[in-house]
N, C-alpha and C positions, 0 to 999 in steps of 0.2 A: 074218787079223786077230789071230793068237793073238802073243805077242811072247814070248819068251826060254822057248818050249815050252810054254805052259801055253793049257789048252785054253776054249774059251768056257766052258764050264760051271764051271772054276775061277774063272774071271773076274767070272761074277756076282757080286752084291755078296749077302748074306741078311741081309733085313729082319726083325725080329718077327714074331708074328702079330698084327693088329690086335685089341683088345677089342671085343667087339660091346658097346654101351650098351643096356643093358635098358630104360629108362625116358626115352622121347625126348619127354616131354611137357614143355612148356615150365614153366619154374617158377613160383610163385606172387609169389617175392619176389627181385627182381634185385640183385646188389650189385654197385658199383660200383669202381673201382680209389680212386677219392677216398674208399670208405668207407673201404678198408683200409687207405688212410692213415692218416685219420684216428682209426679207434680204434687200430691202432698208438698212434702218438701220446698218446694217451691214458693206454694201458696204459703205455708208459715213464713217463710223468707220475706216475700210481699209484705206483709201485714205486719206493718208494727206498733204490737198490740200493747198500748202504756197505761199503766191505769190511772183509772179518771182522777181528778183532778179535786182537790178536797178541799172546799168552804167551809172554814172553820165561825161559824155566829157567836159563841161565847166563850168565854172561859172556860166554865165545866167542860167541853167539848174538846176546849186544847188542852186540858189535862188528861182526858182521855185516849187522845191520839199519843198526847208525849209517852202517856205510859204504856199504850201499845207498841209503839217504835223504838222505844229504850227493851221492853220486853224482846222483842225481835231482835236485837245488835247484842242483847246478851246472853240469848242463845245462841246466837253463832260462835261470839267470843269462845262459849264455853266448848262447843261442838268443833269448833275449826280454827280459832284463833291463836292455836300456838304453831300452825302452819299456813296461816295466810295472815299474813301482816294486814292486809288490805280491811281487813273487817276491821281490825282496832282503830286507822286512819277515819275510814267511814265515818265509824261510832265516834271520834272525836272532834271529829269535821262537823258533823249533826250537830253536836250538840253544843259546838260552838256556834253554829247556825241559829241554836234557839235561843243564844243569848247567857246559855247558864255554862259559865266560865269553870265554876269551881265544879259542875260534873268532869266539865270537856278536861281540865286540868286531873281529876281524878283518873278518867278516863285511861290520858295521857302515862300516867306513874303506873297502872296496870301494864297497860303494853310495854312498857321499859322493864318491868319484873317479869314480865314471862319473855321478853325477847333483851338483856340489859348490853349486847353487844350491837343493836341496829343501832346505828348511827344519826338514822332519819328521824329517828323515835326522839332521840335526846333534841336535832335542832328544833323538831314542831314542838317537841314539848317545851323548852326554854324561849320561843319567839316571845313577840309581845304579842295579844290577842285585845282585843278592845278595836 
């Protein structure tokens, strides 16, 4: 029985040793798999969870956030933006936020090419921004 020399006793497998339960008296108050869903649930509802909160010290640093947050807005665009209007607003909204017009402006003439009958696309894109 033994295969490439190894003897039955190597062979067995070792299991733990079992816990013995001390207390095998049935409980008083049963819970459910649906409870712990649902206060789960709950408790995510409770908590809301934003993230921290980013102190920018230099330059180098706010280039590297801008380029991470432009990287994020346009993998959406590319992922979801010809069915959710709302990412290209976002992304154009942001980056008016950072001051840089001629992206936000850029921005702006994508969303009108992938979407050129939204109507909301053409007045933010035509406002004045400054």
């Amino acid at each position: 029985m033994s295969s490439f020399g190894a003897t039955a006793k190597e062979m067995e497998t070792r299991l733990p040793k079992s816990t013995k339960v001390k207390n095998k008296t049935a409980s008083d108050r049963q819970i459910t798999a649906e409870q712990i869903m649902r206060e789960a649930k709950e408790i995510q509802l409770e908590d809301d969870h934003k993230a921290p909160k980013v102190i920018i010290t230099d330059p180098e640093e706010l280039g590297e956030y801008r380029l991470k947050k432009r990287k994020e807005f346009e993998d959406l665009c590319r992922r979801v933006g010809r069915f959710n209007a709302g990412v290209w607003v976002k992304y154009a909204v942001w980056e008016e936020a950072q001051k840089d017009f001629r992206r936000a402006r850029s921005v702006w003439e994508r969303a009108i090419d992938v979407n050129y009958r939204s109507v909301s696309y053409w007045l933010k894109a035509v406002r004045p921004t400054g």
